[in-house]
N, C-alpha and C positions, 0 to 999 in steps of 0.2 A: 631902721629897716635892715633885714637880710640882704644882702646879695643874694639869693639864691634862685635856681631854677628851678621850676613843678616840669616835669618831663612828662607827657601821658604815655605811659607803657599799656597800663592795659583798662578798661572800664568792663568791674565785676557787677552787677545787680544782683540782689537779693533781698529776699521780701521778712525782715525782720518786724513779728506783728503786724506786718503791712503798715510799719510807718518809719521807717530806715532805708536806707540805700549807701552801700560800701563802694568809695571809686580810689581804684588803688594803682597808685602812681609811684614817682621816683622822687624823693627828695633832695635837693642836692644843695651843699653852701660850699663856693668855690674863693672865701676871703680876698674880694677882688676891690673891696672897695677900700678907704682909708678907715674907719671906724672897727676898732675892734669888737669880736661877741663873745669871745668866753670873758667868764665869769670867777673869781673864785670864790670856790663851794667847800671849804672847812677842809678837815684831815686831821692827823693827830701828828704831822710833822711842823715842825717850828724851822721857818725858812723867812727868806728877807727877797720881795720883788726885786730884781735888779733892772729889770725890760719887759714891757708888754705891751707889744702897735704891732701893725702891718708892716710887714718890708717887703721889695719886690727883688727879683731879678734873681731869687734863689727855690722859686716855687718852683713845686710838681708840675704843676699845667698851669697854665696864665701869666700872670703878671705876678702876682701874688701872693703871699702865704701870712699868716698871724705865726708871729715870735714871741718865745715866752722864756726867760731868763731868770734861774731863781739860785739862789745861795742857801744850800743847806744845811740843820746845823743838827739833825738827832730826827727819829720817828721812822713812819712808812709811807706814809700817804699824804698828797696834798695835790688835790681837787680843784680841777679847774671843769666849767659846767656849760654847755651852751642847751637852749633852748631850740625846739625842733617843733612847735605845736603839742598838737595830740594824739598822733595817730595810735590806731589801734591794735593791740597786740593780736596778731595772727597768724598764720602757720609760716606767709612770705616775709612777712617782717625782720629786718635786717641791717643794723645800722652800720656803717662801715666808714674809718677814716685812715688819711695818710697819716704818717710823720716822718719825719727826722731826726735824731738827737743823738749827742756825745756820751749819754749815759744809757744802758741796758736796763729793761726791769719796768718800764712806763708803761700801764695797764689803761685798757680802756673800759670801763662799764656803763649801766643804763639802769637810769631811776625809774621804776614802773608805780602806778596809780592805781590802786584797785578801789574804783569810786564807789563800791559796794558794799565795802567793808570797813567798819570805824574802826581807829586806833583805838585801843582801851585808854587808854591814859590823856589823848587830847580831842577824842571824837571828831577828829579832820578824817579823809579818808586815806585809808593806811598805805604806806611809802614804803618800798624795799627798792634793793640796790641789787642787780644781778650782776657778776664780775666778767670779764670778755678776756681778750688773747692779751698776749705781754708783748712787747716791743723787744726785740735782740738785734737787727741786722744793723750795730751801731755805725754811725757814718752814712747810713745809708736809707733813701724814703723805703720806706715799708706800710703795707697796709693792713689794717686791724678789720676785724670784722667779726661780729657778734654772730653768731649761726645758732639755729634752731633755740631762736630766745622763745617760741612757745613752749617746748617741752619744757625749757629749762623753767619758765615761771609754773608750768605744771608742778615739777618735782617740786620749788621752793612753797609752793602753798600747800601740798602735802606735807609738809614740815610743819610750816606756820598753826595749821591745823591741831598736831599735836601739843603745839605751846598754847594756842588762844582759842583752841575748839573750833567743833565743825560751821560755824558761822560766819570761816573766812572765803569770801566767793569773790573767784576770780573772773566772773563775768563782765563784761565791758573794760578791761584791765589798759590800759593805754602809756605809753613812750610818753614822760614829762619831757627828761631831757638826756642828753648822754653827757657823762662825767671821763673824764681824763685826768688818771693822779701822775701828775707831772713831775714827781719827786723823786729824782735819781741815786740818791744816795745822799750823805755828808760832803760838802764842796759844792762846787760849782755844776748846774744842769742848762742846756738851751734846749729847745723843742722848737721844731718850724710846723706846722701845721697847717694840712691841704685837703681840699675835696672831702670832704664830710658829704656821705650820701646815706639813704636810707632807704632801702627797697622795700616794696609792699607795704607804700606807706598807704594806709586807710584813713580817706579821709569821713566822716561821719555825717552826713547831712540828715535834719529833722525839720520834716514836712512846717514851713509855717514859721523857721527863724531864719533869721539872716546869717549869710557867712557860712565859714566849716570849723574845724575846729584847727586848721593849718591858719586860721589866723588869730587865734589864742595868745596874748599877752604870755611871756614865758610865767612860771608859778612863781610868785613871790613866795620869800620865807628870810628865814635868818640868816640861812646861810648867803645868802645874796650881797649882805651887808658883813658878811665874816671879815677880819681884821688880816692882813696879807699876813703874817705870823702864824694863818693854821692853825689857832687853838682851839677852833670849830669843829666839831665832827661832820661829814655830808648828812644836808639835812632830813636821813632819812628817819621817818618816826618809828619806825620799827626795831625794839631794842637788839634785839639777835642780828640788825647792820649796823650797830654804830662802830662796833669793835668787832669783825668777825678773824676768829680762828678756825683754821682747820687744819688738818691732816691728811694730804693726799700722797698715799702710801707712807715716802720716808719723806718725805717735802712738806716743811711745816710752812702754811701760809698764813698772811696777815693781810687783811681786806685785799684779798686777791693776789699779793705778790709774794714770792718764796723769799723767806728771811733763814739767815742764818744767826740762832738768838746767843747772844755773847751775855750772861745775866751773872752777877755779882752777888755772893754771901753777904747778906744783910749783917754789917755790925753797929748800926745804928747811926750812919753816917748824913750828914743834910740829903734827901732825893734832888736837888738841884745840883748837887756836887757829882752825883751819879751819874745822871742826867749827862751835866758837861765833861765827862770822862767816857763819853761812849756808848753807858752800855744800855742795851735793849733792856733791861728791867733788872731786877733782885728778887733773889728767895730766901724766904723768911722760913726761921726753923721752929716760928710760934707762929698763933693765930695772928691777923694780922688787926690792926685798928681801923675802925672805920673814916678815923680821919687819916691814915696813912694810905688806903685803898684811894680818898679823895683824891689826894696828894696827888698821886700817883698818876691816877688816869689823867687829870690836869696838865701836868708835864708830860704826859705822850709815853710813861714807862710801865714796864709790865712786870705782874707779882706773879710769881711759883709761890704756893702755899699750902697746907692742908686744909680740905675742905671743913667746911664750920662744922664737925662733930666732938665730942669727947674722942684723944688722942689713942687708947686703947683700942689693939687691931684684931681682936678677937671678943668682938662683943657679936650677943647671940643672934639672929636672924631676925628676931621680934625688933629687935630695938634698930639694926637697920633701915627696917622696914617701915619706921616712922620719921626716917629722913622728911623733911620740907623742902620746896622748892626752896631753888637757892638764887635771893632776889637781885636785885639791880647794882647793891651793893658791892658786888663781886664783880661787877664787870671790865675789871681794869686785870684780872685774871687771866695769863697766859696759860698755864696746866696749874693741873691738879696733883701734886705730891701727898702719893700713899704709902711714903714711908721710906725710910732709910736703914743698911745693912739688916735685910730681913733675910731672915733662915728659914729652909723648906716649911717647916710649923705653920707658916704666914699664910702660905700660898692660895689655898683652900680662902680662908678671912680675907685674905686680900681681894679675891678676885668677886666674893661676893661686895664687899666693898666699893668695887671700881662699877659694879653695875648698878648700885643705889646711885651713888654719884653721876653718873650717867643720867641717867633717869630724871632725876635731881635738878641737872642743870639746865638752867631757862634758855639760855644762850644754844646751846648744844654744840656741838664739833669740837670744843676744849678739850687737849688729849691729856690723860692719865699718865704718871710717870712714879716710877721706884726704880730704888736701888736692890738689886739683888745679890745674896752672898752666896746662894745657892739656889739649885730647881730655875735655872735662866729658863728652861722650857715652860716651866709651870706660869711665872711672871710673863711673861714676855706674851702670851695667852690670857691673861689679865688686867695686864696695862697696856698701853698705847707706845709706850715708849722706857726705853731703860736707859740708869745712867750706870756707867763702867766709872769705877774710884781705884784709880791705880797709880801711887804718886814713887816716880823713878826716879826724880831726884835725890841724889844723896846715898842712892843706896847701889848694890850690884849691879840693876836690871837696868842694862843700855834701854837708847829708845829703840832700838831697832828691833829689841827682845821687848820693851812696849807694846808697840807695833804689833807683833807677833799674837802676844798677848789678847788684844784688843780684837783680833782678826779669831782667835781661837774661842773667845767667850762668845762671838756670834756663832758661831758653829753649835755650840750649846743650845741655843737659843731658837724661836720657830725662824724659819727662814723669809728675811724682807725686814724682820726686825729696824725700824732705827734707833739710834742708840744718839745719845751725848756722855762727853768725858769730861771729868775735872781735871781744873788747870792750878798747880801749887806756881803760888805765887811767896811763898815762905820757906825757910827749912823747917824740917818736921822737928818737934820735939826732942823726940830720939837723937836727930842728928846734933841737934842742939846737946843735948845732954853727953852725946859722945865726946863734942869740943871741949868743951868745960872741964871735962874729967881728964883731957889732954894737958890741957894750959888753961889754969882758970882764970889766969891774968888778960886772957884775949880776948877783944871783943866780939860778942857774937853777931853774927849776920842777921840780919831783918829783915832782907827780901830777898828774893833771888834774881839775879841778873838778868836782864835785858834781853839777850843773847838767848837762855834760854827759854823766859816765856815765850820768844815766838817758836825755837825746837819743839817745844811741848803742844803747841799750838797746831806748826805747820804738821808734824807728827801723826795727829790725833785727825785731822781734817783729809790728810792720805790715809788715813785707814778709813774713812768713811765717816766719821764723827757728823752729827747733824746738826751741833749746841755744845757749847761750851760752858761748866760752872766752873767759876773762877773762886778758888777759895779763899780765902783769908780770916786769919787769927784775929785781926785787930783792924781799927776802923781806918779807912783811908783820909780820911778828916782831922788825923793826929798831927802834931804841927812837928815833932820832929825831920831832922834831913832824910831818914831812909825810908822813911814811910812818904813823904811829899816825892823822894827818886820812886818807889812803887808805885803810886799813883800817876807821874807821868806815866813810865814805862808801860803802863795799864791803857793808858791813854792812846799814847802810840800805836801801841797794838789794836787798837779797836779802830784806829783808822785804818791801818794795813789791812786788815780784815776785811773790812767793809767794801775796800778794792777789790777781793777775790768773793766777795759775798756772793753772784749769780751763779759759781760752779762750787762756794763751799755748800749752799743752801738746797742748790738744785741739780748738782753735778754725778756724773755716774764716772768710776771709773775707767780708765781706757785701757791702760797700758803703764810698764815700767820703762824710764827712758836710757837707755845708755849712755852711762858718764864715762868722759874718760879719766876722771880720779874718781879712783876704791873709793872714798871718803864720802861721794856724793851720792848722796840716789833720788830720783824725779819722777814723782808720779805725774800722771798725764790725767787732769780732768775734762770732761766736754759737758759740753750742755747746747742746744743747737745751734750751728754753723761758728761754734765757737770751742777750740781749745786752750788748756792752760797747763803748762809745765809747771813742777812747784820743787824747784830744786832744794836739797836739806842737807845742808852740810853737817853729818852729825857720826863723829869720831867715835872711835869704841869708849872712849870714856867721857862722851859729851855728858853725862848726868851727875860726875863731877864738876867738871871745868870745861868753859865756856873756848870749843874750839875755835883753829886759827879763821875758815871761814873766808880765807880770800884765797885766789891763783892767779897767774898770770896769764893764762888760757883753760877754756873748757869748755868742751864740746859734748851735746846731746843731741843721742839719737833716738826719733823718735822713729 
């Protein structure tokens, strides 16, 4: 049984075929009893329960609140579900809860039923998942509240429609349950969770049965029974939610939360190995396998790849234009890579390219990404996203001239552009062959210091960077010493990253901070009711040699 309260606010009548009546009330579950109600409902993060009951004496109102304690270890989401009845989606409809938590980023959504419309693939009636506000005021309760969820499933069935045709009707569409991904990152997350309400909650009575539909057993499914590990998706049946990406402006989102994607040059290394090093996915510079795409989505990691066409970027308009939909198989797909150091010549090919692909894709919102060598206006018009390849180690160009750099080729470019930069984790060839030719007696270097992947990193992320490719020569799976010190150090890094993930992911810049040592400079990121100073100690010749990096005082002013 609920704890909960039906409040009458208001009784609507209306004569649907004259054999319906809507009476629309307040929903409310105030977690007061001992018996927990959420659930969990799948995700593609891989987490370990640590706690999950009632505690008292730290709730919002009452006695009460439900705690939820999880250890996490890689992914984005991880779904915890309660049940609410049936009420019906309409204009008042409004599900609204508290929380609490030590981590930023905890999304609230709502699984909607449109009993009208079968799933093609299991003929149940079709399931989508509409995404709601994100949690920030960390430390502190905050309340979440879904607003104007009718338009919002208006727009998403206008979508649906152009994936599965005009036969998707969203008439009698109703609230199964509302889903909470309680996954704060890698590490430790607590959530306290309070007063769970629902405004305009409609309840449906039909002349001649018993009941309403507020006393509807919640929906069974798989995900009910999902394994606390998350390797479940939420059970929605609608393929375009199991993994949604999108693009909102320069904020790349992953089932509602903004990520900042740290993704690794495939050299053929185990994906569990990947997996346990951090990173958000790999990009493959060939087509991919369909058992490596399994792979992949399985472990909760995400593939950059080129779309399933013959690699030639100036094929003629005809043969474009018999692109095929691009099936289920691809759906462990974060973007779409249209090509690498391409020259003005492209630009035209490319961009017709990026709109068969478009078109193409089942999923839809996967954004497009190239490297441009030149015409950044033309690309950048073209794809969804650019990646800037500018490797300062070893060579004259300080990071500060980087920097500069990075800041300049957006001015090229249309204006809002986002952009991701590659991160050398190697010395370059060149620099290689320069030593050699010094003292061939010396041993050459295999990765580059510690020190400076996060320069390169912190760097890249002050100039606005959105994503990180991390590059490398050779596979992090080799059992030598400098390659197992680069895979830590890799490692490292994607943890410290992932601490600054909600202002690298989602953050605008503010301001320059004043140091009181030349040596330092601090940009200042916000993102709401939150800033982040990101001090870089990086010396005129940091992209030789790994500066001193410490003082004995220092002061910023922001």
């Amino acid at each position: 049984m609920f704890a909960r309260l039906l409040i009458a606010a208001a009784i609507v009548a209306s004569c649907l075929g004259a054999d319906y009546a809507l009476a629309q009330q307040l929903w409310r579950e105030q977690f007061e009893g001992p018996a927990t109600t959420w659930r969990p409902a799948g995700g593609d993060a891989r987490y370990r329960l640590l706690e999950h009951r009632r505690v008292q004496a730290v709730a919002r109102t009452g006695n009460g609140c439900e705690w939820i304690r999880l250890l996490g270890e890689g992914g984005t989401a991880a779904y915890f579900a309660h049940a609410v009845g049936r009420p019906r989606v309409i204009a008042d409809l409004a599900p609204s809860l508290w929380i609490r938590s030590d981590r930023a980023g905890l999304q609230l959504a709502a699984r909607i039923i449109l009993p009208r419309t079968p799933d093609p693939r299991t003929g149940q009636p079709l399931s989508i998942v509409l995404a709601g506000p994100s949690y920030s005021d960390v430390g502190r309760w905050q309340q979440l509240r879904i607003e104007d969820l009718w338009h919002t499933l208006g727009r998403q069935i206008r979508v649906l429609r152009t994936q599965l045709g005009p036969q998707v009707d969203g008439r009698e569409a109703y609230l199964a349950e509302v889903l909470l991904n309680v996954y704060g990152g890698p590490g430790e997350t607590n959530v306290w969770i309070d007063d769970l309400e629902i405004a305009g909650y409609a309840v449906v009575t039909v002349p001649g049965q018993q009941g309403s539909s507020a006393d509807i057993p919640p929906q069974t499914s798989a995900a009910a029974n999902a394994p606390t590990g998350g390797a479940a998706l939420p059970q929605a049946t609608q393929p375009a939610q199991q993994r949604t990406v999108a693009l909102e402006g320069s904020i790349l989102v992953l089932h509602g939360r903004p990520v900042f994607p740290r993704i690794i040059q495939y050299r053929g290394e185990p994906l569990p190995l990947i997996k346990q090093l951090g990173f958000t996915g790999l990009w493959l510079d060939t087509q991919p396998t369909a058992e490596l795409l399994a792979e992949a989505r399985q472990l909760g990691l995400w593939v950059i790849c080129q779309p399933p066409r013959p690699p030639a970027a100036d094929l003629p308009d005809e043969h474009l234009a018999a692109l095929t939909e691009i099936g289920p198989a691809y759906d462990a797909v974060l973007a779409w890579d249209l090509g690498r150091k391409l020259n003005r010549q492209h630009t035209e090919a490319t961009r017709r390219w990026a709109e068969q692909v478009r078109l193409a894709d089942r999923l839809g919102g996967r954004p497009t990404i190239c490297q441009p060598l030149a015409d950044l206006q033309g690309y950048s018009r073209a794809c969804d996203l650019l990646l800037l390849d500018r490797r300062p180690l070893g060579t004259s160009i300080s990071l500060a001239d980087y920097r500069h750099w990075l800041h300049g080729q957006l001015r090229l470019a249309r204006p809002g552009t986002p952009f991701w930069t590659t991160l050398q984790t190697q010395p370059s060839p060149a620099l290689c062959a320069q030593l050699a030719a010094i003292d061939a007696s010396l041993p050459l270097p295999a990765a580059v210091p510690e020190e400076q992947l996060r320069l390169q990193a912190l760097t890249a992320i002050a100039a606005g960077s959105r994503g990180l490719l991390v590059l490398s020569d050779t596979p992090l799976s080799a059992d030598d010493p400098q390659t197992r010190r680069r895979a830590m150090a890799l490692e490292l890094l994607n943890l410290e990253l992932s601490l600054i993930e909600p202002w690298a992911a989602a953050g605008s810049h503010l301001t320059e901070a004043e140091s009181s040592l030349p040596e330092v400079a601090a940009s200042v990121l916000r993102v709401d009711r939150a800033r982040l100073a990101i001090p870089v100690w990086a010396s005129a010749d940091a992209q030789y040699a790994t500066p001193q990096a410490t003082a004995a005082n220092l002061a910023l002013v922001v």
